[in-house]
C-alpha positions as CSV (number, residue, x, y, z in Angstrom):
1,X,-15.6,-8.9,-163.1
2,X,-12.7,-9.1,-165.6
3,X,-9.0,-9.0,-164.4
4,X,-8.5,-5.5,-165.8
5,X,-11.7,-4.1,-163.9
6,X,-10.3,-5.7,-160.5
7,X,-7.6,-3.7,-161.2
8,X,-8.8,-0.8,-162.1
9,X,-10.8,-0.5,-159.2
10,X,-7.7,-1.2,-156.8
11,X,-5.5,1.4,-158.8
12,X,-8.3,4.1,-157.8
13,X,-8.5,3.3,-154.4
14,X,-5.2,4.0,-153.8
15,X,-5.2,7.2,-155.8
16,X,-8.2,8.0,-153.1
17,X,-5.9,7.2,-150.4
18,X,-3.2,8.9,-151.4
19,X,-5.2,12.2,-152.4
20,X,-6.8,12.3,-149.1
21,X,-3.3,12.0,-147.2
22,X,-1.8,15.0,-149.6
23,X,-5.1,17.1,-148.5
24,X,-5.3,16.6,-144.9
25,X,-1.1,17.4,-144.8
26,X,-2.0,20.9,-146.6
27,X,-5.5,21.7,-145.0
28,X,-5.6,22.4,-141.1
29,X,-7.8,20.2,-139.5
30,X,-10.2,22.3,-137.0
31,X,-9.1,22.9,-133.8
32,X,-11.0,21.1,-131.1
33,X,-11.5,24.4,-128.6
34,X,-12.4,23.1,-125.1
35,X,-13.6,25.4,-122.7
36,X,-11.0,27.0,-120.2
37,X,-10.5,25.8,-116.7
38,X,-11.6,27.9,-114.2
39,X,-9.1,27.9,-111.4
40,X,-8.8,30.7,-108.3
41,X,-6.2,30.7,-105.7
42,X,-6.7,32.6,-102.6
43,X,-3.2,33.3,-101.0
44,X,-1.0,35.9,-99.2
45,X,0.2,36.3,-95.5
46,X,-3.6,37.4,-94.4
47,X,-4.7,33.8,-94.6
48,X,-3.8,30.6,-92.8
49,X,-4.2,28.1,-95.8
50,X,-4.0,29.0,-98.7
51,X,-6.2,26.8,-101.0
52,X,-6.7,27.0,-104.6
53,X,-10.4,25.7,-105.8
54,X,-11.4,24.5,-109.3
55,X,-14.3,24.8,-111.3
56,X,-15.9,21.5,-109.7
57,X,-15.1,23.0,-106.2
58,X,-16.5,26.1,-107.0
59,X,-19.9,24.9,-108.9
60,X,-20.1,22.3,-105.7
61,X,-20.6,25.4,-103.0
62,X,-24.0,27.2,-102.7
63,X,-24.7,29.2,-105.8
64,X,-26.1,32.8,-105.1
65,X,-28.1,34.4,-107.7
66,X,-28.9,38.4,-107.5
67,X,-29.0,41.3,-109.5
68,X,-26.6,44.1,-109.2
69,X,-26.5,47.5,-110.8
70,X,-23.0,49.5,-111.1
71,X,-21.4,52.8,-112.9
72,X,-18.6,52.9,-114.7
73,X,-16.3,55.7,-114.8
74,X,-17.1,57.4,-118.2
75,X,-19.8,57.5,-117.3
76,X,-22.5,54.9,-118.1
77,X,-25.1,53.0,-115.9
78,X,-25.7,49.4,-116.5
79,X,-27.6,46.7,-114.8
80,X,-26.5,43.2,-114.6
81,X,-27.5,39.5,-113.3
82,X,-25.1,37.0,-111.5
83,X,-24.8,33.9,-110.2
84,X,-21.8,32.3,-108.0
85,X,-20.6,31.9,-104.6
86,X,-19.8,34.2,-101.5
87,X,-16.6,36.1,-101.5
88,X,-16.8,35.9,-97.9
89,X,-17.6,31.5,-97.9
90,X,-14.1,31.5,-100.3
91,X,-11.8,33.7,-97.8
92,X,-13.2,31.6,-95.0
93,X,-12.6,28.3,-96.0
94,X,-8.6,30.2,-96.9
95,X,-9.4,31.1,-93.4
96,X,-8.8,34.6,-93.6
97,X,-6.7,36.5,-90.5
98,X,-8.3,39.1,-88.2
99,X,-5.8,41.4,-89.1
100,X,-6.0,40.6,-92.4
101,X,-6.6,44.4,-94.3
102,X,-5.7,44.4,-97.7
103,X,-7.2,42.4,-101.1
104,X,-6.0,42.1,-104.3
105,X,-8.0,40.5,-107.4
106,X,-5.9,39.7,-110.3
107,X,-7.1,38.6,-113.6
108,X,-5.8,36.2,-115.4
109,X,-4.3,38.7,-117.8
110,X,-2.6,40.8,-115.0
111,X,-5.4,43.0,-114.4
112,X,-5.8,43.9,-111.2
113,X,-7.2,46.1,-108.1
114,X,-6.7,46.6,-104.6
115,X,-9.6,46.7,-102.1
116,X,-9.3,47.0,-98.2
117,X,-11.2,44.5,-96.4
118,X,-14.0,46.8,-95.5
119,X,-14.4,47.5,-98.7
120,X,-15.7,44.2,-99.9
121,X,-16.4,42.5,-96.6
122,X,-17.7,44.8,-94.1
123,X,-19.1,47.2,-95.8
124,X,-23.5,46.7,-96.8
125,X,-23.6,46.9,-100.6
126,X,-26.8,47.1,-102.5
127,X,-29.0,47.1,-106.0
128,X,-30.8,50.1,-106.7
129,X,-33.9,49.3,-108.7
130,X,-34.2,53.2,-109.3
131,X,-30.7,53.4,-110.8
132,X,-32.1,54.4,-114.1
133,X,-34.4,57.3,-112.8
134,X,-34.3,60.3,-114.6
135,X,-31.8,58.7,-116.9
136,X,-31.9,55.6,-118.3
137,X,-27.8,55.7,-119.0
138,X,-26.0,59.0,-118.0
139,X,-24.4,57.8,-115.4
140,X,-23.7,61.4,-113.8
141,X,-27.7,62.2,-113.5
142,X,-28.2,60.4,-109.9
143,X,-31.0,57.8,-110.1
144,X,-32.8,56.8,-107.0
145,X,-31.8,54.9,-104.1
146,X,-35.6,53.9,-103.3
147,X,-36.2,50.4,-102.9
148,X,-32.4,49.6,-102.4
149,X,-31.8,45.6,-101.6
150,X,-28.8,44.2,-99.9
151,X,-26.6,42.0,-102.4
152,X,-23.6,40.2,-101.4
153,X,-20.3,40.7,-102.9
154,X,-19.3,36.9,-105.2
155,X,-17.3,35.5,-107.6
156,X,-19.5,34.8,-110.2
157,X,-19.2,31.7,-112.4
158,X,-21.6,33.1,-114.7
159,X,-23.0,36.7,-115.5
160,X,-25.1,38.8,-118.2
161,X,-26.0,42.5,-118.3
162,X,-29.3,43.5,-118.2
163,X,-32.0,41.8,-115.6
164,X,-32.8,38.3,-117.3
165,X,-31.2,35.6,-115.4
166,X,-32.0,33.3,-118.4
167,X,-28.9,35.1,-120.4
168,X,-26.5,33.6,-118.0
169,X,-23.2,33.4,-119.5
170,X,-19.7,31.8,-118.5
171,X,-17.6,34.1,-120.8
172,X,-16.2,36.3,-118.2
173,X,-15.9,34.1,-115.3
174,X,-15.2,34.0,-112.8
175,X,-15.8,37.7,-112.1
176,X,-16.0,39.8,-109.2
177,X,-19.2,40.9,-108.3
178,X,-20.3,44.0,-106.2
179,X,-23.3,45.7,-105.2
180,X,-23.3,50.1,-104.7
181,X,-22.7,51.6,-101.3
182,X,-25.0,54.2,-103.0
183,X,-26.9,54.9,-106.0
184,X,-23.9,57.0,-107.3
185,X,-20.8,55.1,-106.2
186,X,-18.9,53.7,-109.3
187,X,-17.7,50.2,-109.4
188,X,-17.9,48.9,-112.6
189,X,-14.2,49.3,-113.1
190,X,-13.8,47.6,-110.1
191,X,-15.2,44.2,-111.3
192,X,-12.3,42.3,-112.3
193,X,-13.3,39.6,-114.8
194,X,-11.3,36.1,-115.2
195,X,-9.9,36.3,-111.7
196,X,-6.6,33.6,-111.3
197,X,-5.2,34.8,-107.6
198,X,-7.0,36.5,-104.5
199,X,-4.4,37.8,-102.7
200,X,-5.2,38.4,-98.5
201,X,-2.5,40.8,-97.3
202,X,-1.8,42.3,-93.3
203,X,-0.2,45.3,-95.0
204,X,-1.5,48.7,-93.8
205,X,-3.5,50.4,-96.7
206,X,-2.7,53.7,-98.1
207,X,-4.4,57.0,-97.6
208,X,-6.0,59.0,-101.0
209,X,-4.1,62.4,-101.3
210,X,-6.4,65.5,-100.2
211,X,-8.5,67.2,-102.4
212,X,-7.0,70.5,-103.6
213,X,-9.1,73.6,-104.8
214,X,-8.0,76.2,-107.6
215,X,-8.7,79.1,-107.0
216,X,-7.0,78.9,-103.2
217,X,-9.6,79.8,-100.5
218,X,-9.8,83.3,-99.4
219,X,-11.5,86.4,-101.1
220,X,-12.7,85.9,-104.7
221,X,-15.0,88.0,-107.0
222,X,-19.1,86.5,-107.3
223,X,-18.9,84.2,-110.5
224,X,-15.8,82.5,-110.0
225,X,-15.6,78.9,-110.4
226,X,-13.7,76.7,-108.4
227,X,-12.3,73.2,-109.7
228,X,-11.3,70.4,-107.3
229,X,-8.1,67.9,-108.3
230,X,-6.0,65.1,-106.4
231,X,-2.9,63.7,-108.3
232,X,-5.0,60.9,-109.3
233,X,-8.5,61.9,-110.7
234,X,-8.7,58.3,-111.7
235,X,-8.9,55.5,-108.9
236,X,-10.7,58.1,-106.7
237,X,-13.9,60.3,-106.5
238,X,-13.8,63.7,-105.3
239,X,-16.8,64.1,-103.3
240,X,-18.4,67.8,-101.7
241,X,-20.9,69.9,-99.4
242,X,-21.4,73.6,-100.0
243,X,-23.9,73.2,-96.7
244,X,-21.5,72.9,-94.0
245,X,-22.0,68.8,-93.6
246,X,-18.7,66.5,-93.7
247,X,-19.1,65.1,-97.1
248,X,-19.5,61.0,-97.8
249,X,-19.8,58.5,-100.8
250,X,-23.3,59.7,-100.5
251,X,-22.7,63.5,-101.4
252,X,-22.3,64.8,-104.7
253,X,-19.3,63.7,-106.5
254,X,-17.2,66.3,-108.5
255,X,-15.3,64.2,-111.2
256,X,-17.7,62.1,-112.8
257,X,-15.5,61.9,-115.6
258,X,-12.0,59.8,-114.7
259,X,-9.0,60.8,-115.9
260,X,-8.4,57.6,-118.5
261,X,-11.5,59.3,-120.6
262,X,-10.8,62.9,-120.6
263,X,-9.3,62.6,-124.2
264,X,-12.1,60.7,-125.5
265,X,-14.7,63.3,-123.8
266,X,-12.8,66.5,-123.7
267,X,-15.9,68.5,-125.5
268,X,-18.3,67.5,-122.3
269,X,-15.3,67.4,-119.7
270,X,-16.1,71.3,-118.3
271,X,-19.8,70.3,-118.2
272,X,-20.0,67.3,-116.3
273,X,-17.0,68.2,-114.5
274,X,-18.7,71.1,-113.4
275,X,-16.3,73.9,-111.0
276,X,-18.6,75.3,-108.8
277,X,-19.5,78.8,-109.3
278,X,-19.2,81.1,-106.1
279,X,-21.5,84.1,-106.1
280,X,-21.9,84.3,-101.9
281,X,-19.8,83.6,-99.3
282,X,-19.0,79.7,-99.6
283,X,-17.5,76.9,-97.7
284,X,-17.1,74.2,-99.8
285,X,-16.0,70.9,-97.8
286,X,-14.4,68.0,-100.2
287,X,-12.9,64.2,-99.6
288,X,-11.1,62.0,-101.9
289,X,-12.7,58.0,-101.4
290,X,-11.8,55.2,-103.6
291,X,-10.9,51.9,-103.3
292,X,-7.9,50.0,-102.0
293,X,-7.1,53.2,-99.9
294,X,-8.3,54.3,-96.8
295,X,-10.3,58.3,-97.2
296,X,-8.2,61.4,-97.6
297,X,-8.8,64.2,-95.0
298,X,-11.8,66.2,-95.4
299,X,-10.3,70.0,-96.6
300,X,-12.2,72.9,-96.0
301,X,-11.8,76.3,-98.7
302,X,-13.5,79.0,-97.3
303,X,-14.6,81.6,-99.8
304,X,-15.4,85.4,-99.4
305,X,-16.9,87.3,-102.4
306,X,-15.8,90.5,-102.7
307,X,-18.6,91.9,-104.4
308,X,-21.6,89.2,-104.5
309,X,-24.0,89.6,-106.9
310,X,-27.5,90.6,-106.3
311,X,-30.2,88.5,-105.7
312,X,-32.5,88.1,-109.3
313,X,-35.9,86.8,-109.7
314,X,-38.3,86.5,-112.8
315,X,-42.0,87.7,-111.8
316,X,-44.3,85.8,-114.3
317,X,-48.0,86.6,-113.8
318,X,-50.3,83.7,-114.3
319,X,-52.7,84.5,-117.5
320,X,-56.3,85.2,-116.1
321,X,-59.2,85.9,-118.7
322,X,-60.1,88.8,-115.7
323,X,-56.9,90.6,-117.0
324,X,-54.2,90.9,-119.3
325,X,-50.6,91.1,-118.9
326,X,-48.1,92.9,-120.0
327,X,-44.6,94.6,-119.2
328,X,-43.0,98.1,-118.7
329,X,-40.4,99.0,-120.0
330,X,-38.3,98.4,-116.9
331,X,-39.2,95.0,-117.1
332,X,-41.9,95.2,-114.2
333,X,-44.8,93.6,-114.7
334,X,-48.5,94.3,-115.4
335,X,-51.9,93.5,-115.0
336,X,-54.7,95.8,-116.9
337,X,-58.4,94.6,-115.5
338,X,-60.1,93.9,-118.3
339,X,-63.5,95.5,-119.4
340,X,-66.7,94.2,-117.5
341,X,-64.8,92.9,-114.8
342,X,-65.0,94.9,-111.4
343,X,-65.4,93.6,-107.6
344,X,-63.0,91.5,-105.5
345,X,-60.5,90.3,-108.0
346,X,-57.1,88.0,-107.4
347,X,-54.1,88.6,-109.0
348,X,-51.2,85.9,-108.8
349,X,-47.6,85.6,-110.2
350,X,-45.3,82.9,-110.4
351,X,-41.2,83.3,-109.0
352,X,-38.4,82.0,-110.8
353,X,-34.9,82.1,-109.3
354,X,-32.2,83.2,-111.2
355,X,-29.4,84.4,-108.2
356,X,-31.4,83.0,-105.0
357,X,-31.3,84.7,-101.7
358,X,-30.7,83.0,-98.2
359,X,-33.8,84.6,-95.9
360,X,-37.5,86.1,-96.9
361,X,-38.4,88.2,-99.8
362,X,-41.1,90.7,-100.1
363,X,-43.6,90.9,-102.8
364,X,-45.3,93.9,-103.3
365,X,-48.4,94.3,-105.1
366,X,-49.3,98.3,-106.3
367,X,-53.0,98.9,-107.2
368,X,-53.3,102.1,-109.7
369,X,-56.4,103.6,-111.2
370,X,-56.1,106.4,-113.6
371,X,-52.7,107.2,-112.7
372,X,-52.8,106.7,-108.9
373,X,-52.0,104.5,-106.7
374,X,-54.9,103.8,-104.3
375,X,-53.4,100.3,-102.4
376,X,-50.7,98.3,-101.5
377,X,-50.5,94.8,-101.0
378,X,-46.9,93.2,-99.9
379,X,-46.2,88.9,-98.8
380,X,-43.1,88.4,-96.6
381,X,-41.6,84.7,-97.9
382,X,-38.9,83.0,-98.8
383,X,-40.0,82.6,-102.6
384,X,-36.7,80.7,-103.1
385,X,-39.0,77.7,-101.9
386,X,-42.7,79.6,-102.2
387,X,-42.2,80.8,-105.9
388,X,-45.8,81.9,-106.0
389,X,-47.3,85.2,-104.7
390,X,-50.9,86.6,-104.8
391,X,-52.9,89.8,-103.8
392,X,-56.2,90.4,-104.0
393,X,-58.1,93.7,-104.6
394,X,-61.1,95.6,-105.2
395,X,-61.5,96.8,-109.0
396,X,-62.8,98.6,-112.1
397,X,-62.1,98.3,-115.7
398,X,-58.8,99.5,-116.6
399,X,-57.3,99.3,-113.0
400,X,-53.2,98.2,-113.1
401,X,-51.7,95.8,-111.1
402,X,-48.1,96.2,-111.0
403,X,-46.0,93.9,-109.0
404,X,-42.2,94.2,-107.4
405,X,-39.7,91.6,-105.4
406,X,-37.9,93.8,-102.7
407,X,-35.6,92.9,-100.0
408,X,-37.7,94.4,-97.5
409,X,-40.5,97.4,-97.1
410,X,-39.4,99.4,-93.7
411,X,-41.2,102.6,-92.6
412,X,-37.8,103.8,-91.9
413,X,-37.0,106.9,-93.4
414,X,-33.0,106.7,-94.6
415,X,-33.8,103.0,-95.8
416,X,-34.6,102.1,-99.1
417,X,-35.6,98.9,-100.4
418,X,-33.6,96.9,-103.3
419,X,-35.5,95.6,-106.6
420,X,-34.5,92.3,-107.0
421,X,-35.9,91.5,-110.6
């Protein structure tokens, strides 16, 4: 190699050098991302020591694994998997006070909520294989508590929705982790992801404001609807009994939708919402329960309508090839025999409920033949729960059938029966 090619090769290593300095000061070298610490404290004047564990401490303690199912408050159902370690093995080793009554979960961007200790200690929480009955998301159509199996309350070092444990996932860990007091109870909201700090507190939880009802109880006209508020609507479920029993989580909640999504869902609001429509005389019981707060009273609004509206069936008569059906024009309906059919014949109708009836209901079956009536048949049911009636009779072509729903037939002169379709 010649003099001048030594040097030409030297000259272009340093231009190499230097270009690779100028780059790498104007292009970012990639950042090296390593994966967060996870770190909890459990603290506060409700436990004796308070201890703060890492991720090794954490992945060192017995792992549960379970599935859990939850609603959230717009709302939606969801199902989800988890793995992590007993809420209750963490307070323990804090050791957590008897008279300890209050926690509070905080996330580590300042998200937080409050439970009381019977809330996610005492209290038997549950999956609900059935949560998807009869809809496989609207959270607000109940599914069914058949089946229910106890799951503990954790912090989760790894989570996924759906049912496959295999899609385990750290991203929002640790999270807290609850099981349904019932098939309805919403907790999603609840489930504070990235927890930092478990605070243990003696302090004396507050109560949930009671449950107020507009209209006021007293004397209203049948069709009015009543709505139920607190001051919040959002951290707590209004929950009712129209059947005299002390309502619980377990009854049917009234404000499905929380108060954060009523903008978002103001065309469905009314409808899931639903007041409840007083056409009798009603007492409609009602209880605020959410959590971090101990129950409001249960209220009681007694209703009186003024002027109830009649019971209402619809008589549909079940299609025979023996007969055909038809209508009057007062809406009752028929049965014409039809032409080579005569002897013992049945005749049955089906009973909708439009405006039901507390008690028994007559049905009356009328028998004409050219004109007359020659027989009478009447059932004495309550067709809110029967909804089926039959009468049997001896005919001829072209006999009628005709067929009522009374209150009652009475042999008493000054007493005459109401029509009640």
């Amino acid at each position: 190699m010649t003099t001048r090619e030594r040097t030409w090769k030297t000259l272009s290593a340093i231009a190499l050098s230097l270009a690779l300095i100028i780059l790498s000061s104007v292009l970012p070298m990639p950042e090296v991302v390593e994966a967060e610490e996870i770190s909890v404290t459990v603290t506060g004047d409700g436990v004796s020591t308070p201890t703060t564990f890492n991720q090794v401490q954490l992945e060192a303690m017995s792992q549960l694994e379970a599935k859990y199912t939850t609603i959230n408050t717009y709302p939606t159902k969801q199902l989800l998997v988890a793995r992590g370690v007993k809420l209750a093995e963490l307070l323990s080793l804090a050791g957590i006070k008897d008279e300890a009554s209050l926690i509070i979960v905080t996330a580590t961007d300042g998200f937080k909520v409050t439970f009381t200790r019977k809330e996610l200690l005492d209290d038997t929480r549950y999956y609900y294989p059935g949560l998807q009955d009869n809809h496989a998301f609207a959270g607000y159509i109940t599914g069914s508590p058949e089946g229910a199996v106890k799951v503990d309350t954790i912090l989760a070092l790894g989570s996924a929705e759906g049912d496959n444990f295999n899609n385990i996932n750290s991203i929002n860990a640790p999270i807290l982790m609850m099981g349904q007091r019932w098939v309805s109870e919403q907790t999603n909201h609840a489930q504070v992801k990235k927890v930092m700090t478990i605070e243990v507190s003696t302090a004396s939880p507050g109560k949930w404001e009671n449950p107020v009802a507009t209209p006021a109880a007293g004397s209203v006209i049948a069709g009015s609807k009543v709505e139920l508020t607190t001051p919040d609507m959002d951290g707590d479920s209004i929950y009712y009994t129209i059947d005299g029993s002390d309502p619980t989580f377990r009854s049917p909640m009234y404000n499905w939708i929380k108060k954060r999504w009523w903008n978002n869902r103001s065309d469905q609001l009314a409808t899931i919402n639903q007041a409840i429509e007083i056409n009798e005389d009603t007492v409609i019981k009602a209880v605020a329960i959410g959590f971090g707060k101990f129950d409001s009273d249960i209220v009681i609004f007694n209703y009186q309508v003024s002027n109830p509206k009649p019971p209402q069936y619809i008589l549909t008569p079940v299609a025979q090839n023996t007969y055909t059906v038809q209508t009057t024009v007062d809406g009752i309906p028929t049965m014409t025999v039809n032409s080579g059919i005569s002897g013992l014949e049945y005749f049955t109708v089906d009973i909708t409920p439009v405006t039901a009836h507390q008690g028994e209901e007559t049905v009356v079956f009328t028998h004409w033949r050219k004109g007359r009536q020659i027989n009478i048949n009447s059932t004495r049911a309550d067709f809110d729960l029967l909804k089926t009636a039959q009468a049997g009779f001896n005919v001829m072509p072209g006999d009628l059938v005709k067929v009522y729903l009374l209150d009652e037939l009475s042999n008493t002169h000054d007493s005459n029966p109401l029509l009640w379709q």
